[in-house]
TORLUMTI-483333 format. One record per atom (N, C-alpha, C, O): x, y, z; atom name; residue number from 1; residue in one letter; chain. Coordinates in nm, 4 decimals. Each point is the difference from the previous one (the first is absolute). Layout:
[[X,Y,Z],CA,NUM,a,A];
...
This chain:
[[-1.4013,-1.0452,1.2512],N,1,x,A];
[[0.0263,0.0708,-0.1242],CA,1,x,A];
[[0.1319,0.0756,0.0103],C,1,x,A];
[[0.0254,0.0831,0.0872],O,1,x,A];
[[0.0816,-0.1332,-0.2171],N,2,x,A];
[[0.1104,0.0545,0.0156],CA,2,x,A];
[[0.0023,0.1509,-0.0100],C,2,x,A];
[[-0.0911,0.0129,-0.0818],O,2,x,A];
[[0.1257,0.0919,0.1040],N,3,x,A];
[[0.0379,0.1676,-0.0509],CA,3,x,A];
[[0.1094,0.0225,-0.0310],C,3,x,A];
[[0.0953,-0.0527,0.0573],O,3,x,A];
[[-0.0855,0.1209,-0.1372],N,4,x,A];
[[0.1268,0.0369,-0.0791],CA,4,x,A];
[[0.0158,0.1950,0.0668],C,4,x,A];
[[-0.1022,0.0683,-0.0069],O,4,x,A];
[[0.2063,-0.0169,0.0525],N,5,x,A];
[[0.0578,0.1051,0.0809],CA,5,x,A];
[[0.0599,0.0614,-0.0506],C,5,x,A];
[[0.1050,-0.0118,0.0632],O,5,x,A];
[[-0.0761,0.1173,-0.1843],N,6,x,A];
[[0.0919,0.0843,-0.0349],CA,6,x,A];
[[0.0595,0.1015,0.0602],C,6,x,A];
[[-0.0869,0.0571,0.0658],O,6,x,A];
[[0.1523,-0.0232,-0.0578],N,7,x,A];
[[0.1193,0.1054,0.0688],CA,7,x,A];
[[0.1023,0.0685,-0.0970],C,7,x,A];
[[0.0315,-0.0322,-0.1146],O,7,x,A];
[[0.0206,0.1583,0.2102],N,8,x,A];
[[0.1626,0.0722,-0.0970],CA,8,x,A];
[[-0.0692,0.0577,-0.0811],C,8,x,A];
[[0.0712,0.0855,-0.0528],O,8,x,A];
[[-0.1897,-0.0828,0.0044],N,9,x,A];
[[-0.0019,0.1398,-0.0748],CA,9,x,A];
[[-0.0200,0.1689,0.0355],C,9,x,A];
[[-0.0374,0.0497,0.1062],O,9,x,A];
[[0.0654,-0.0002,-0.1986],N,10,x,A];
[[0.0441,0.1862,0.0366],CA,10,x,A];
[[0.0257,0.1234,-0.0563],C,10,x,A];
[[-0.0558,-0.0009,-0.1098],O,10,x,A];
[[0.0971,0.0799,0.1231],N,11,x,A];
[[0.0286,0.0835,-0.0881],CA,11,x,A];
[[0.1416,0.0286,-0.0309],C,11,x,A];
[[0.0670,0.0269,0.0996],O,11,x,A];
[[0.0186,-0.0258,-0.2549],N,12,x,A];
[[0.1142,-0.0468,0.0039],CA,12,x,A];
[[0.0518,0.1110,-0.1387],C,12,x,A];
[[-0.0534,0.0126,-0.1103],O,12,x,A];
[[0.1420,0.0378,0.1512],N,13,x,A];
[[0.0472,0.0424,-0.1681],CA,13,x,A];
[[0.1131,-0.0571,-0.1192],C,13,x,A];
[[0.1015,-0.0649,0.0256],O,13,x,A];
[[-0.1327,0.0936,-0.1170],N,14,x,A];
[[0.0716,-0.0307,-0.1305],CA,14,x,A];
[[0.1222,-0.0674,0.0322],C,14,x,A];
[[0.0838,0.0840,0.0330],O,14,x,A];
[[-0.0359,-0.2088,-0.0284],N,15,x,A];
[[0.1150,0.0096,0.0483],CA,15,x,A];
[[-0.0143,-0.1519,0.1118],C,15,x,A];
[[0.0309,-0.1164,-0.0254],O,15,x,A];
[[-0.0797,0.1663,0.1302],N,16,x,A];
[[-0.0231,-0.0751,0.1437],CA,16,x,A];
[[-0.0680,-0.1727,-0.0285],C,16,x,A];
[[-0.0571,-0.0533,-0.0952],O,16,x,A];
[[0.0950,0.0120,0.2184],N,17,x,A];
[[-0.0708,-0.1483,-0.0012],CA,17,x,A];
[[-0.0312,-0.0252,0.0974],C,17,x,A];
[[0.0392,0.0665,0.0959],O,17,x,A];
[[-0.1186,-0.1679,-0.0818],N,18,x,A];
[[-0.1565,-0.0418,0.0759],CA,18,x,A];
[[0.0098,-0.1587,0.0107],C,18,x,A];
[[0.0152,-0.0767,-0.0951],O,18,x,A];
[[-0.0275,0.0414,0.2344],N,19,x,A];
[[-0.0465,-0.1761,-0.0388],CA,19,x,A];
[[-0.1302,-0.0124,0.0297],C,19,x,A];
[[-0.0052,-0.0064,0.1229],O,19,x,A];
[[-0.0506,0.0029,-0.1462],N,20,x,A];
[[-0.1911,-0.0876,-0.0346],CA,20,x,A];
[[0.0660,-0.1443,0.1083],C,20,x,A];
[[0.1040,-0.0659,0.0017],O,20,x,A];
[[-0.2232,0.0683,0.0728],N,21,x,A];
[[-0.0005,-0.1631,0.0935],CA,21,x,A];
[[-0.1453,-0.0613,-0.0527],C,21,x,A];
[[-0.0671,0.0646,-0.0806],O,21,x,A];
[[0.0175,-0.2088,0.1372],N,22,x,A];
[[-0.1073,-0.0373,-0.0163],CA,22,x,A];
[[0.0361,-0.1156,0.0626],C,22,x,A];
[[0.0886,-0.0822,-0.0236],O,22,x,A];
[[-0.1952,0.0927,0.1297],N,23,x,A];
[[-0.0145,-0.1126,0.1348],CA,23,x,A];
[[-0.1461,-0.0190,-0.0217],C,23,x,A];
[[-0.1010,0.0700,-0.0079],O,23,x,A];
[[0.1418,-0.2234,0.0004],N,24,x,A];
[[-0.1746,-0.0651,0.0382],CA,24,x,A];
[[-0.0054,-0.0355,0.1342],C,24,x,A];
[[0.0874,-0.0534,0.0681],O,24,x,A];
[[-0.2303,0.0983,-0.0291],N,25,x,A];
[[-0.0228,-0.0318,0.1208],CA,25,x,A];
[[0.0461,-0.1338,0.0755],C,25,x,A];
[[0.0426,0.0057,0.1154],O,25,x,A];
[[-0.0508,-0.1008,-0.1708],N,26,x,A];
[[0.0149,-0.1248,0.0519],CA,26,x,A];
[[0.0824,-0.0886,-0.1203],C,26,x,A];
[[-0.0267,-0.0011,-0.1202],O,26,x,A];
[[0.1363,-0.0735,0.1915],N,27,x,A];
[[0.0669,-0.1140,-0.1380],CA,27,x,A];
[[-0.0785,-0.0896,-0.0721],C,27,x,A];
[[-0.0950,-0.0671,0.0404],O,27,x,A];
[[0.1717,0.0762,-0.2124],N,28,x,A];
[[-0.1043,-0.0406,-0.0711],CA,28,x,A];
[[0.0802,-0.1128,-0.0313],C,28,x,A];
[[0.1159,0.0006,-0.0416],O,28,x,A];
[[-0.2164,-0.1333,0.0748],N,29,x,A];
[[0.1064,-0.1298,-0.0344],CA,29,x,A];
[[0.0194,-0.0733,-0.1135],C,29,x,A];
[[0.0799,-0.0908,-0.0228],O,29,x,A];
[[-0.1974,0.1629,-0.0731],N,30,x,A];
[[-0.0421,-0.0631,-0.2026],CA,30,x,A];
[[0.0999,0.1248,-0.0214],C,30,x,A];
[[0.0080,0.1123,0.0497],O,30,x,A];
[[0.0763,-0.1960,-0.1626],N,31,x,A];
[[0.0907,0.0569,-0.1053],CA,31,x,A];
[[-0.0664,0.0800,-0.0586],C,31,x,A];
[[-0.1205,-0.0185,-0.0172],O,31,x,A];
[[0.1868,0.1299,-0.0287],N,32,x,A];
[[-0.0526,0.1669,-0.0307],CA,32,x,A];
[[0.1618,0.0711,-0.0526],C,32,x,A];
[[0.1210,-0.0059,0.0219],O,32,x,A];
[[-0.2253,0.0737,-0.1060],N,33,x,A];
[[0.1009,0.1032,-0.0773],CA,33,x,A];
[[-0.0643,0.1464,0.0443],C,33,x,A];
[[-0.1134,0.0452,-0.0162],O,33,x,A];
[[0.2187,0.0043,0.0716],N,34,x,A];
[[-0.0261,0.1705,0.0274],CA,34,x,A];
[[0.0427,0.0835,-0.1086],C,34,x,A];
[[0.0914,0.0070,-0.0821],O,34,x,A];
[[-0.2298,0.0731,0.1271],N,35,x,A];
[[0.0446,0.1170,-0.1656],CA,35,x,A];
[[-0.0061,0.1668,0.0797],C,35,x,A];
[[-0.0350,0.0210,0.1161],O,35,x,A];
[[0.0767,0.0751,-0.2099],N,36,x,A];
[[-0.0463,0.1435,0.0399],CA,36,x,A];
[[-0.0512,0.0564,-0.1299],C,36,x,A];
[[0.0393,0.0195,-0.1150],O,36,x,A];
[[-0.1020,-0.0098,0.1588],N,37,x,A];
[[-0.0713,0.1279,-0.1377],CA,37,x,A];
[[-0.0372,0.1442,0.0842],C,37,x,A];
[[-0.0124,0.0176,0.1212],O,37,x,A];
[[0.0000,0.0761,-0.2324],N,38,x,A];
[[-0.0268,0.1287,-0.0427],CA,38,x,A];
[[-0.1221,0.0496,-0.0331],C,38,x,A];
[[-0.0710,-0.0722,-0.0700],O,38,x,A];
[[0.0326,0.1711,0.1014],N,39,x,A];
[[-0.1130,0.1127,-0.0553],CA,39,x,A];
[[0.0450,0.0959,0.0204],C,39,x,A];
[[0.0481,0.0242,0.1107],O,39,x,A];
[[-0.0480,0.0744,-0.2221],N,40,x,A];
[[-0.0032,0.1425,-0.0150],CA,40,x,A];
[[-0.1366,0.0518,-0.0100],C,40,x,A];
[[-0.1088,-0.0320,-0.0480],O,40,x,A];
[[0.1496,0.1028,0.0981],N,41,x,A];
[[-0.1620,0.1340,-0.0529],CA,41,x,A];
[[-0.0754,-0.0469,-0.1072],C,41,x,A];
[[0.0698,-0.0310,-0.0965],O,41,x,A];
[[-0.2234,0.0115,0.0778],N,42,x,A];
[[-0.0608,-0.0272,-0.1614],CA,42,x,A];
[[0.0960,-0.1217,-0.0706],C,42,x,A];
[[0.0105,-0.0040,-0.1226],O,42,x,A];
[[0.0464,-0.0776,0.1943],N,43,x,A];
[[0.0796,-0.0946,-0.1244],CA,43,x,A];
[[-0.0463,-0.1515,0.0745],C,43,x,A];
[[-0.0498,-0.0078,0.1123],O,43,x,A];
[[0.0761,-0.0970,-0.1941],N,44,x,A];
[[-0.0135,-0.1175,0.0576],CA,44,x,A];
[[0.0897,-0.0194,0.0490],C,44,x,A];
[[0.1055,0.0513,-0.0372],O,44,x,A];
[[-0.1163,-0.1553,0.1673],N,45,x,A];
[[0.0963,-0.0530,0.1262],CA,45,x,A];
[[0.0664,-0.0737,-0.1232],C,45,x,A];
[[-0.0555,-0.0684,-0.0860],O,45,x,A];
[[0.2212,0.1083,0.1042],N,46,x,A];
[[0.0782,-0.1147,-0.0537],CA,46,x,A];
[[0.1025,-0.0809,0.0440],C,46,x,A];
[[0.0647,0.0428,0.0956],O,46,x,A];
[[-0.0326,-0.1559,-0.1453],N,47,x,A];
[[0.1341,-0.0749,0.0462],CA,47,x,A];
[[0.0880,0.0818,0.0348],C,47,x,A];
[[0.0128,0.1055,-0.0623],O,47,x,A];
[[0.0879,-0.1448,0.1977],N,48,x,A];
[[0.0986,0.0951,0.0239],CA,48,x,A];
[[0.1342,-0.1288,0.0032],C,48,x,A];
[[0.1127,0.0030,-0.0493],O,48,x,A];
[[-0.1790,-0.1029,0.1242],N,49,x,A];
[[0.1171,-0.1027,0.0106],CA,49,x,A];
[[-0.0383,-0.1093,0.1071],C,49,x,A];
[[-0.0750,0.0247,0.0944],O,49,x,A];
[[0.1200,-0.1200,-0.1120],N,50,x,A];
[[-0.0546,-0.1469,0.0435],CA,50,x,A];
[[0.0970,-0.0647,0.0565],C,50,x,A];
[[0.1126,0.0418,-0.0270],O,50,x,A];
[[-0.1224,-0.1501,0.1123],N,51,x,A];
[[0.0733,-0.1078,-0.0037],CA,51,x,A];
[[-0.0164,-0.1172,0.0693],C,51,x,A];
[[-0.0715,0.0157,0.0990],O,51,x,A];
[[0.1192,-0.1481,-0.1179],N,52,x,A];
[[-0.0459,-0.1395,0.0076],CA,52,x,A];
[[0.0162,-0.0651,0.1354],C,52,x,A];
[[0.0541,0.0245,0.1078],O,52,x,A];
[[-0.1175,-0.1070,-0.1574],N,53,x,A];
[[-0.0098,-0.0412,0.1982],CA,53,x,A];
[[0.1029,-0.0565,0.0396],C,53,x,A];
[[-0.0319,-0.0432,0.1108],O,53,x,A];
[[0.1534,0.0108,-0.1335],N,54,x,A];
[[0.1263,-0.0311,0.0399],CA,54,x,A];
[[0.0696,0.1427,0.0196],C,54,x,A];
[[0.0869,0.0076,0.0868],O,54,x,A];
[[-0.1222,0.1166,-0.1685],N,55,x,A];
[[0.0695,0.1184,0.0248],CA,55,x,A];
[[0.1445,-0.0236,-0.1226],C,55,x,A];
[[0.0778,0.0931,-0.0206],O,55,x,A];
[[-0.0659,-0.1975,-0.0333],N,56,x,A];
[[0.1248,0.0132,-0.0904],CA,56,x,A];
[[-0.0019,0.0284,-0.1445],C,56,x,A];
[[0.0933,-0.0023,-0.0802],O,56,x,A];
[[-0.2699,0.0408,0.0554],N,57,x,A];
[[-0.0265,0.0746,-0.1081],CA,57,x,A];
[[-0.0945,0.0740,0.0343],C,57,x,A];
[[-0.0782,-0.0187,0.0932],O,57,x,A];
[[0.0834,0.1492,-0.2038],N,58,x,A];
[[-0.0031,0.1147,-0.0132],CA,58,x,A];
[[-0.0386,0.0603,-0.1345],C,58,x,A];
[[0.0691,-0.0140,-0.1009],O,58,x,A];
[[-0.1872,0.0841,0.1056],N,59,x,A];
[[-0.0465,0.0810,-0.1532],CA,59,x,A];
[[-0.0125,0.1789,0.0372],C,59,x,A];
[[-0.0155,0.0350,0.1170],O,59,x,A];
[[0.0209,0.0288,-0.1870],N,60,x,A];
[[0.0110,0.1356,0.0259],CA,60,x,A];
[[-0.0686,0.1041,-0.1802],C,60,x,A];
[[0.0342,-0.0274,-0.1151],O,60,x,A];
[[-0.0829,0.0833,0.1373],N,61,x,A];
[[-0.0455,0.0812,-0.0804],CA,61,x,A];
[[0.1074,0.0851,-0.0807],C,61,x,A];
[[0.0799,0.0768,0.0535],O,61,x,A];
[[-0.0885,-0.0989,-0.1762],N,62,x,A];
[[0.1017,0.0740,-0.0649],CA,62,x,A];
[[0.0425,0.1541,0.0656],C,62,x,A];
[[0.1097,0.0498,0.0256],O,62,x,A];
[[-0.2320,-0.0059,-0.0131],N,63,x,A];
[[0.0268,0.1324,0.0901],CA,63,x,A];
[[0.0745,0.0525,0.1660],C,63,x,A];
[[0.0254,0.1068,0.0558],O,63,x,A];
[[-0.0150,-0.2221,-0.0314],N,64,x,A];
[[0.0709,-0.0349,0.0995],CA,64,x,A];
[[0.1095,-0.0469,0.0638],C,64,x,A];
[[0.0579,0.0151,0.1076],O,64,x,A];
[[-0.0449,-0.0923,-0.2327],N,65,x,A];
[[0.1367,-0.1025,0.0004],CA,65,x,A];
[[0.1123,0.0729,0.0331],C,65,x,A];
[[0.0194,0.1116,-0.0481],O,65,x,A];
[[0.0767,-0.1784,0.1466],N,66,x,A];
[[0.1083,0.0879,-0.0120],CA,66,x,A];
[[0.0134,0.1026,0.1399],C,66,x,A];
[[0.1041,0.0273,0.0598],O,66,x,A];
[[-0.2504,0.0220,-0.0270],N,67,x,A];
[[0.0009,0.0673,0.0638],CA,67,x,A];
[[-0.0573,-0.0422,0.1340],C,67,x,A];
[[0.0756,0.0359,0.0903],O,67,x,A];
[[-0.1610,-0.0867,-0.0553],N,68,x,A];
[[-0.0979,-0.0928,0.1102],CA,68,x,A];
[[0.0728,-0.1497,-0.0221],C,68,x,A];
[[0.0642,-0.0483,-0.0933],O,68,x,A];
[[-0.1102,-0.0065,0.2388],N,69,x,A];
[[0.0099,-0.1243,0.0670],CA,69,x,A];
[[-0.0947,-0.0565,0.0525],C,69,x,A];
[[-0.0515,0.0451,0.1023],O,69,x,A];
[[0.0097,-0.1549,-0.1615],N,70,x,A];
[[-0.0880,-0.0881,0.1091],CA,70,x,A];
[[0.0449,-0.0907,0.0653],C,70,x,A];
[[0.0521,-0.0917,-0.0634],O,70,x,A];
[[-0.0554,0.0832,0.2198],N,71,x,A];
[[0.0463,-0.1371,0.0292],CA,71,x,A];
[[-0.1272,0.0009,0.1062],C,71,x,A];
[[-0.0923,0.0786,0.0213],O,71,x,A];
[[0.1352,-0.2098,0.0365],N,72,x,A];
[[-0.0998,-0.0465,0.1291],CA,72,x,A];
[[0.0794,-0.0522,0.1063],C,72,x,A];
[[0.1208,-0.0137,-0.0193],O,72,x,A];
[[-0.1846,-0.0254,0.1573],N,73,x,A];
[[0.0352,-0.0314,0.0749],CA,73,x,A];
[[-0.0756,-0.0906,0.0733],C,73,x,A];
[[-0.0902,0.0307,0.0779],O,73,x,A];
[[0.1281,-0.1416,-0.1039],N,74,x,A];
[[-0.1281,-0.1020,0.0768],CA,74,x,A];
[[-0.0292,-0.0027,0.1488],C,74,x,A];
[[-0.1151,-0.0185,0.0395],O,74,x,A];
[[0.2620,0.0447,0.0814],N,75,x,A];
[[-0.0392,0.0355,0.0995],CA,75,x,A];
[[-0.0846,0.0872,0.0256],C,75,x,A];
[[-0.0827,-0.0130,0.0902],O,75,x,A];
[[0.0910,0.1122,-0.1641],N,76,x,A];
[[-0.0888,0.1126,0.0463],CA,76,x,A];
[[-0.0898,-0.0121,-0.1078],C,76,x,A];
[[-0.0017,0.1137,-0.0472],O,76,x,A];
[[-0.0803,-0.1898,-0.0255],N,77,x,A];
[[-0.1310,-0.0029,-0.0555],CA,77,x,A];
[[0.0321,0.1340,-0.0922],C,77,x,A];
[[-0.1003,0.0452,-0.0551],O,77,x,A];
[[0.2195,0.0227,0.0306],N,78,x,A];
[[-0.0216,0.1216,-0.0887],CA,78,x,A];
[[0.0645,0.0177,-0.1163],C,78,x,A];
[[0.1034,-0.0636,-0.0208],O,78,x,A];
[[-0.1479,0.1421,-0.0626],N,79,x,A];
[[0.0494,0.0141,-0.1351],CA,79,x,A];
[[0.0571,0.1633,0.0138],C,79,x,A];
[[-0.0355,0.0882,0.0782],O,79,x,A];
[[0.1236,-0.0869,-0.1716],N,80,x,A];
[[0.1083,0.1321,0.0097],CA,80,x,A];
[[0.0052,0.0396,-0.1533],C,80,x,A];
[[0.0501,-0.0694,-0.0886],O,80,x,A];
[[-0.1344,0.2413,0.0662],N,81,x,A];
[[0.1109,0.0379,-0.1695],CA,81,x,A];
[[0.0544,0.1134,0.0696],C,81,x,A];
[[-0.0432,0.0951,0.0652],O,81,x,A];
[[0.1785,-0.1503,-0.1114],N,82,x,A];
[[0.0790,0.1388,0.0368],CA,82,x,A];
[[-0.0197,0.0683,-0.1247],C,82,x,A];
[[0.0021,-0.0594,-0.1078],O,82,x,A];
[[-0.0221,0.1896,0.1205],N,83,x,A];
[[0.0345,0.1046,-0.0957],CA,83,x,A];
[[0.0855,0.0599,-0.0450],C,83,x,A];
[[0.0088,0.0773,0.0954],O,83,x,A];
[[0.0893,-0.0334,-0.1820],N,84,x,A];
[[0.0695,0.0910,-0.0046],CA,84,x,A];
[[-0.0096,0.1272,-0.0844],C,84,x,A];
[[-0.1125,0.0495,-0.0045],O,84,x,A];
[[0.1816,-0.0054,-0.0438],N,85,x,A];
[[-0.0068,0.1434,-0.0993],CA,85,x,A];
[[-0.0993,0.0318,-0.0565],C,85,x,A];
[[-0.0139,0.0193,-0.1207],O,85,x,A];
[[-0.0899,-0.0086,0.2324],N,86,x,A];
[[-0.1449,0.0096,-0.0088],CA,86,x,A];
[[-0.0215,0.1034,-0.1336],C,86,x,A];
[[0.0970,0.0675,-0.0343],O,86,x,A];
[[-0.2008,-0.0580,-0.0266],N,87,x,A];
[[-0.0051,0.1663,-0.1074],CA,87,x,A];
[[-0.1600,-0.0013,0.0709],C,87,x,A];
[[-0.0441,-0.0766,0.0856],O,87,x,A];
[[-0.0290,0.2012,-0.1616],N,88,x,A];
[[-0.1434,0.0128,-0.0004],CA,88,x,A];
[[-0.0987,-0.0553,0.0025],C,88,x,A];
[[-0.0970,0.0149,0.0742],O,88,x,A];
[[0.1284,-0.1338,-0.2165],N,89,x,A];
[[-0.0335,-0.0447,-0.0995],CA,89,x,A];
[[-0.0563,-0.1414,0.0901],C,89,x,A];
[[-0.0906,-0.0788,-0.0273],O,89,x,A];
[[0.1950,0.0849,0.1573],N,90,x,A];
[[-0.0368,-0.1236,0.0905],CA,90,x,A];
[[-0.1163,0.0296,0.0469],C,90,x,A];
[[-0.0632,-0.1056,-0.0037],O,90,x,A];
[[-0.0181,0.2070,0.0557],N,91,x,A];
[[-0.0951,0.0349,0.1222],CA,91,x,A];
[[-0.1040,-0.0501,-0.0481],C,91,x,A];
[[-0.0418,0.0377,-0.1095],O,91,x,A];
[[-0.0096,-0.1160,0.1693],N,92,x,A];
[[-0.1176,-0.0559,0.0324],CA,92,x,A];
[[0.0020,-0.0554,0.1312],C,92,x,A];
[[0.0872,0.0266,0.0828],O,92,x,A];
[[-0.2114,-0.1262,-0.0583],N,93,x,A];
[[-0.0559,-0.1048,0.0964],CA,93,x,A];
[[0.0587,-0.1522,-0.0158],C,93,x,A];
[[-0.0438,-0.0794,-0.0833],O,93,x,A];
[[0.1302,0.0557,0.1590],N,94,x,A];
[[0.0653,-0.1455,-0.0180],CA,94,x,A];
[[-0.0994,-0.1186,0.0864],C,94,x,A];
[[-0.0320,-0.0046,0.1188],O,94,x,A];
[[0.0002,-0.0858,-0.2337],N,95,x,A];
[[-0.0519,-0.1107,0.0411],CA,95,x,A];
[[0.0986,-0.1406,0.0336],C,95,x,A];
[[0.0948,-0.0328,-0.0714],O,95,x,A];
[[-0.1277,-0.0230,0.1642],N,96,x,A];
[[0.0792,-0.1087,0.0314],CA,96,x,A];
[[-0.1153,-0.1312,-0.0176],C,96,x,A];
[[-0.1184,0.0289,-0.0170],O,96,x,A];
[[0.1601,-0.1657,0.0222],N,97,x,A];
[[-0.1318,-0.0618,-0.0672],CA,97,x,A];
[[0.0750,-0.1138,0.0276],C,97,x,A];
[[0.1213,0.0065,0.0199],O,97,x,A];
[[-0.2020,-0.1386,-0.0163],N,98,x,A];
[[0.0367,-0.1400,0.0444],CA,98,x,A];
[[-0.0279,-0.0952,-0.1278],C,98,x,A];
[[-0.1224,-0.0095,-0.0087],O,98,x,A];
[[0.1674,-0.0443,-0.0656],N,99,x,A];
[[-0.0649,-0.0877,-0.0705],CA,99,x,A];
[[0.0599,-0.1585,0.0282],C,99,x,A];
[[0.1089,-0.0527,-0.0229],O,99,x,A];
[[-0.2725,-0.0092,0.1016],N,100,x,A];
[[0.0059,-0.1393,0.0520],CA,100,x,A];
[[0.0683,-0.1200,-0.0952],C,100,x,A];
[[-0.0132,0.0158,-0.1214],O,100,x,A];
[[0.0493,-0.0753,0.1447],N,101,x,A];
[[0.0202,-0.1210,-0.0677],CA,101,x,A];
[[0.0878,0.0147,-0.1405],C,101,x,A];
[[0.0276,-0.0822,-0.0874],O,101,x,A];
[[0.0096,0.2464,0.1068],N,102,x,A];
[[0.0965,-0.0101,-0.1337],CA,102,x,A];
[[0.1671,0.0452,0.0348],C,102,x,A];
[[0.0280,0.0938,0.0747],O,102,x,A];
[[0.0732,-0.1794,-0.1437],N,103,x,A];
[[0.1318,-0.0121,0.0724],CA,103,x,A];
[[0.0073,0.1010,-0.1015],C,103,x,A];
[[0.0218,0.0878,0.0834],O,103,x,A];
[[-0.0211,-0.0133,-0.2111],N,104,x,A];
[[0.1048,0.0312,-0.0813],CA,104,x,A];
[[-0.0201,0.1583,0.0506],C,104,x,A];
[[-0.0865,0.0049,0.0875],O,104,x,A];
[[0.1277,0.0889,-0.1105],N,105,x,A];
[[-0.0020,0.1171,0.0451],CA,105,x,A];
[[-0.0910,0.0765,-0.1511],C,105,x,A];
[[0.0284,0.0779,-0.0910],O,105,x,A];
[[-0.1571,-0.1635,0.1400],N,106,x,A];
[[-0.0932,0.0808,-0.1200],CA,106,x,A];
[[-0.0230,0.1581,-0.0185],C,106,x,A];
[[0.0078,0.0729,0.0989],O,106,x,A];
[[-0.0426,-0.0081,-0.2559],N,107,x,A];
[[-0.0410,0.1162,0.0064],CA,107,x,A];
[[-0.1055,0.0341,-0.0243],C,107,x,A];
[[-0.0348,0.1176,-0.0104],O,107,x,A];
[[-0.0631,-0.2532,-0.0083],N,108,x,A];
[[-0.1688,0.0315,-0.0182],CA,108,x,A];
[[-0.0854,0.0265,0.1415],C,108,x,A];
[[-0.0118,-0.0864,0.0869],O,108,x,A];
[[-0.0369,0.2003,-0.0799],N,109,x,A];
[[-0.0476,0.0384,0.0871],CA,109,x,A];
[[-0.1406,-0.0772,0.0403],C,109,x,A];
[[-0.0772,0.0374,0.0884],O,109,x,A];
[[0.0627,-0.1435,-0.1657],N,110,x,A];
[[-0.1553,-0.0585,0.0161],CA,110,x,A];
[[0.0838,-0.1440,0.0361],C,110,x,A];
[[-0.0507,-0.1075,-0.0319],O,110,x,A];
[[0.1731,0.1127,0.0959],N,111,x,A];
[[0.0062,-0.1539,0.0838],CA,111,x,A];
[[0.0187,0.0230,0.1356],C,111,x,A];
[[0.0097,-0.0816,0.0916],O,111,x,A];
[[-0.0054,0.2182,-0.0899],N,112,x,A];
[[0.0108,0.0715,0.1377],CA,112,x,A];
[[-0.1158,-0.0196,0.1115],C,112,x,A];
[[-0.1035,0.0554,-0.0372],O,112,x,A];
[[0.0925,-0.1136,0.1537],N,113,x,A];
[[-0.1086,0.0072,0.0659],CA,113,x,A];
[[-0.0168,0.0864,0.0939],C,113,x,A];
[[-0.1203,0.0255,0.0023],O,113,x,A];
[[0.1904,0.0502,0.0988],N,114,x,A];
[[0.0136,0.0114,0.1084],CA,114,x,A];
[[0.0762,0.1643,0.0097],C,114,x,A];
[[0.1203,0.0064,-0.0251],O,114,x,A];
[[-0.1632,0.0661,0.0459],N,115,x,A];
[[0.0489,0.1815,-0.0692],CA,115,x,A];
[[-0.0025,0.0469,0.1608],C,115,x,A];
[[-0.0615,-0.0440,0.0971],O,115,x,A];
[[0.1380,0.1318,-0.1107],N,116,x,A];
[[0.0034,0.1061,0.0924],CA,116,x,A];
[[-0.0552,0.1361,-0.0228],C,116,x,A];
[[-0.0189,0.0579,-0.1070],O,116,x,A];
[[0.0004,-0.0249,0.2088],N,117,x,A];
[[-0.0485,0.1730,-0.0174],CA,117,x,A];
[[0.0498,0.0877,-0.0816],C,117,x,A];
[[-0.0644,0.0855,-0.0608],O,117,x,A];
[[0.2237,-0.1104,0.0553],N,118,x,A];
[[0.0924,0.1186,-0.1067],CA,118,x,A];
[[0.0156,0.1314,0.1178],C,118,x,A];
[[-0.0570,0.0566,0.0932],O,118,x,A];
[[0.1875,-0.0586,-0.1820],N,119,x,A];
[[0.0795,0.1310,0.1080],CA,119,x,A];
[[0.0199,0.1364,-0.1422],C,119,x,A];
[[-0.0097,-0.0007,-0.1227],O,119,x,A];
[[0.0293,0.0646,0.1888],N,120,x,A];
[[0.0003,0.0948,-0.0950],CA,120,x,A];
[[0.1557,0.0590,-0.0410],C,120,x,A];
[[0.0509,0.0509,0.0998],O,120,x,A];
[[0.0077,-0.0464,-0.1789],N,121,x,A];
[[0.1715,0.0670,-0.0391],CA,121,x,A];
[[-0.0656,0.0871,-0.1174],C,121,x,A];
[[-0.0600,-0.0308,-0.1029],O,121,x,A];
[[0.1023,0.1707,0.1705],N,122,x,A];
[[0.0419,0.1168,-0.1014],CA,122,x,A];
[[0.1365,0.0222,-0.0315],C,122,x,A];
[[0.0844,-0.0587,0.0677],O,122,x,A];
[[-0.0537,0.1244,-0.1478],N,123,x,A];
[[0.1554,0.0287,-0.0366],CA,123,x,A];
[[-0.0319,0.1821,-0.0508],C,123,x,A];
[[-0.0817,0.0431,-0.0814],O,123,x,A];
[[0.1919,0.0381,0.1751],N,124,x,A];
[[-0.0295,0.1100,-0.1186],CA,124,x,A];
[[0.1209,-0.0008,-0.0881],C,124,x,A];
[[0.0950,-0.0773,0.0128],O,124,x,A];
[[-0.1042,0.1445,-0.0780],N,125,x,A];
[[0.0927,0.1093,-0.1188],CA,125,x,A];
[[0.0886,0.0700,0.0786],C,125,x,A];
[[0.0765,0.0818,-0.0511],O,125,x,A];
């Protein structure tokens, strides 16, 4: 059974940036699209940003765009969002997530199979 490993999260202020990692335990050899999603406090986990199993596409949350990066790294089985000009508004629990057999860098969270624990990023004011 594959595991999915999150890392890099912390406590960060207004301003600062953060890279989020996500290592699966073991290489996954079925084509997959990696995603990250979000939870805040009381809110539903949402899309943060995705991308395809070649790595040469890329979807990102309007709220995000601009500001975060997803890439991957197939040697190292890991996925990377860099953060930048973090605000508040960011803090939650970042989910990282595998979805099998799909190349496009989906944002439906129900093609997702394979989740990680989630790391936690605060931001203050």
């Amino acid at each position: 059974q594959v595991q999915l490993v999150e890392s890099g999260g912390g406590l960060v202020q207004a301003g600062d940036s953060l890279r989020l990692s996500c290592t699966t335990s073991k290489r996954i050899y079925e084509s997959n699209a990696m995603g990250w999603f979000r939870q805040a406090p009381g809110k539903e986990r949402k899309f943060v940003a995705a991308i395809g199993w070649t790595g040469a596409t890329t979807s990102y949350a309007d709220s995000v765009k601009g500001r975060f990066t997803i890439s991957r790294d197939y040697a190292k089985n890991t996925a990377f969002l860099q953060m930048h000009s973090l605000q508040p508004e960011d803090t939650a629990v970042y989910y990282c997530a595998v979805a099998y057999y799909i190349e496009h860098p989906t944002r439906d969270q129900n093609e997702y199979n394979l989740w990680g624990q989630g790391t936690q990023v605060t931001v203050s004011s």
